[in-house]
C-alpha positions as CSV (number, residue, x, y, z in Angstrom):
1,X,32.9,-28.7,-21.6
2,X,35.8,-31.2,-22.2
3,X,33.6,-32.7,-25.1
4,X,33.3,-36.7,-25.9
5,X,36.2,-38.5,-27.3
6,X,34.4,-41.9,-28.3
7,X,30.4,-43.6,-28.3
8,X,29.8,-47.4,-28.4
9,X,26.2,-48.3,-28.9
10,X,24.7,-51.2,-27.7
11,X,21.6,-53.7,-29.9
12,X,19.1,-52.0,-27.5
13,X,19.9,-48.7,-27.9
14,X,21.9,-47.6,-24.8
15,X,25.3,-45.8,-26.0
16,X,28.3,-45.5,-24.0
17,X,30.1,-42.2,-24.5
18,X,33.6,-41.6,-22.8
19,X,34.3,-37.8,-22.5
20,X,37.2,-35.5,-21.1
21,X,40.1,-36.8,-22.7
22,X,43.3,-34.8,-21.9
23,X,46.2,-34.8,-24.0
24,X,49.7,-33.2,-22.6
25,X,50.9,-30.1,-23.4
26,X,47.3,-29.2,-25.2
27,X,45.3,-26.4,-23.5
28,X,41.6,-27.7,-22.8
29,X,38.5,-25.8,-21.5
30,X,38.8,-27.6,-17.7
31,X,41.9,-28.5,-17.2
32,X,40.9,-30.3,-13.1
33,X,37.5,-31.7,-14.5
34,X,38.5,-35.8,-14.3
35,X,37.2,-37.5,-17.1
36,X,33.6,-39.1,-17.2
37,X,31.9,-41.7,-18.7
38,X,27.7,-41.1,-19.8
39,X,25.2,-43.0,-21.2
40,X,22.1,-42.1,-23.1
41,X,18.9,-44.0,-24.0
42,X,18.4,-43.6,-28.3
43,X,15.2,-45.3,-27.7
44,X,13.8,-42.1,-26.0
45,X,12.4,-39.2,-27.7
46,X,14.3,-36.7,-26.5
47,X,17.6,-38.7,-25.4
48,X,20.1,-37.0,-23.1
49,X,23.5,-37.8,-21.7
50,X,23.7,-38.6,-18.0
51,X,26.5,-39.5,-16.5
52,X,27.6,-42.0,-14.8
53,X,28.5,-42.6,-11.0
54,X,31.7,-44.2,-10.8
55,X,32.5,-46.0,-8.1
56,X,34.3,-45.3,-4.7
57,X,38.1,-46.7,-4.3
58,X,38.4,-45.4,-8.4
59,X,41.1,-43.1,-8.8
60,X,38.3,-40.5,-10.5
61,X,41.2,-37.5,-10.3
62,X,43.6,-39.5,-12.9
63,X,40.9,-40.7,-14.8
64,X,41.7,-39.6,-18.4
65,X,39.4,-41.9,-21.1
66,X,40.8,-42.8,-24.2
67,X,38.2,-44.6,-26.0
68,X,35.0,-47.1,-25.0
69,X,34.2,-50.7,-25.7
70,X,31.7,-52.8,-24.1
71,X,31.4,-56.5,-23.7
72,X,28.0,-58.5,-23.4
73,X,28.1,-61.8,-22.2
Protein backbone atom coordinates (compact mmCIF):
# COMPACT_ATOMS: atom_id res chain seq x y z
CA UNK A 1 0.00 0.00 0.00
CA UNK A 2 2.76 2.45 1.12
CA UNK A 3 5.03 0.87 -1.69
CA UNK A 4 8.98 0.17 -1.20
CA UNK A 5 11.37 2.96 -0.93
CA UNK A 6 14.77 0.97 -1.32
CA UNK A 7 16.15 -3.13 -2.01
CA UNK A 8 19.66 -4.28 -1.02
CA UNK A 9 20.35 -7.78 -2.27
CA UNK A 10 22.59 -9.94 -0.73
CA UNK A 11 25.54 -12.71 -2.84
CA UNK A 12 22.84 -15.51 -2.01
CA UNK A 13 20.02 -14.00 -3.22
CA UNK A 14 18.01 -12.77 -0.14
CA UNK A 15 16.95 -8.99 -0.76
CA UNK A 16 16.21 -6.56 1.87
CA UNK A 17 13.38 -4.20 0.84
CA UNK A 18 12.48 -1.17 3.32
CA UNK A 19 8.88 0.07 2.53
CA UNK A 20 6.43 2.78 3.91
CA UNK A 21 8.40 5.76 3.82
CA UNK A 22 6.44 8.89 4.91
CA UNK A 23 7.38 12.20 3.91
CA UNK A 24 5.65 15.48 5.70
CA UNK A 25 3.07 17.36 4.35
CA UNK A 26 2.70 14.53 1.30
CA UNK A 27 -0.69 12.63 1.32
CA UNK A 28 0.04 8.74 1.24
CA UNK A 29 -2.41 5.80 0.90
CA UNK A 30 -2.03 4.78 4.92
CA UNK A 31 -1.16 7.42 6.67
CA UNK A 32 -1.04 5.10 10.58
CA UNK A 33 0.57 1.92 8.73
CA UNK A 34 4.33 2.20 10.47
CA UNK A 35 6.82 1.44 8.20
CA UNK A 36 8.11 -2.27 7.52
CA UNK A 37 11.01 -3.91 6.44
CA UNK A 38 10.52 -7.49 3.96
CA UNK A 39 12.59 -9.87 2.60
CA UNK A 40 12.24 -12.16 -0.37
CA UNK A 41 14.12 -15.22 -1.51
CA UNK A 42 15.31 -14.52 -5.68
CA UNK A 43 16.45 -17.97 -5.51
CA UNK A 44 12.78 -19.27 -5.50
CA UNK A 45 10.57 -19.67 -8.37
CA UNK A 46 7.99 -17.73 -7.47
CA UNK A 47 9.63 -15.24 -4.93
CA UNK A 48 7.38 -13.20 -2.65
CA UNK A 49 7.83 -10.42 -0.05
CA UNK A 50 7.34 -11.33 3.59
CA UNK A 51 7.78 -9.30 6.07
CA UNK A 52 9.63 -9.09 8.72
CA UNK A 53 8.87 -9.33 12.59
CA UNK A 54 10.41 -6.61 14.31
CA UNK A 55 11.25 -6.86 17.60
CA UNK A 56 9.46 -5.92 20.92
CA UNK A 57 10.87 -2.69 22.83
CA UNK A 58 11.19 -1.05 18.87
CA UNK A 59 9.30 1.98 18.63
CA UNK A 60 7.32 0.20 15.37
CA UNK A 61 4.62 3.37 15.49
CA UNK A 62 7.58 6.00 14.48
CA UNK A 63 9.18 3.72 12.40
CA UNK A 64 9.54 5.69 9.08
CA UNK A 65 12.48 3.86 6.66
CA UNK A 66 14.59 5.82 4.62
CA UNK A 67 16.74 3.54 2.87
CA UNK A 68 18.44 -0.21 3.47
CA UNK A 69 21.99 -1.39 3.81
CA UNK A 70 23.26 -4.50 5.17
CA UNK A 71 26.50 -5.54 6.56
CA UNK A 72 28.09 -9.24 6.50
CA UNK A 73 30.70 -9.94 8.62
Amino acid sequence: ETGSEDIDILPNGLAFISSGLKYPGIKTRAPDKPGEILLMDLNEDNPRAKELRISRGFDLASFNPHGISTYID
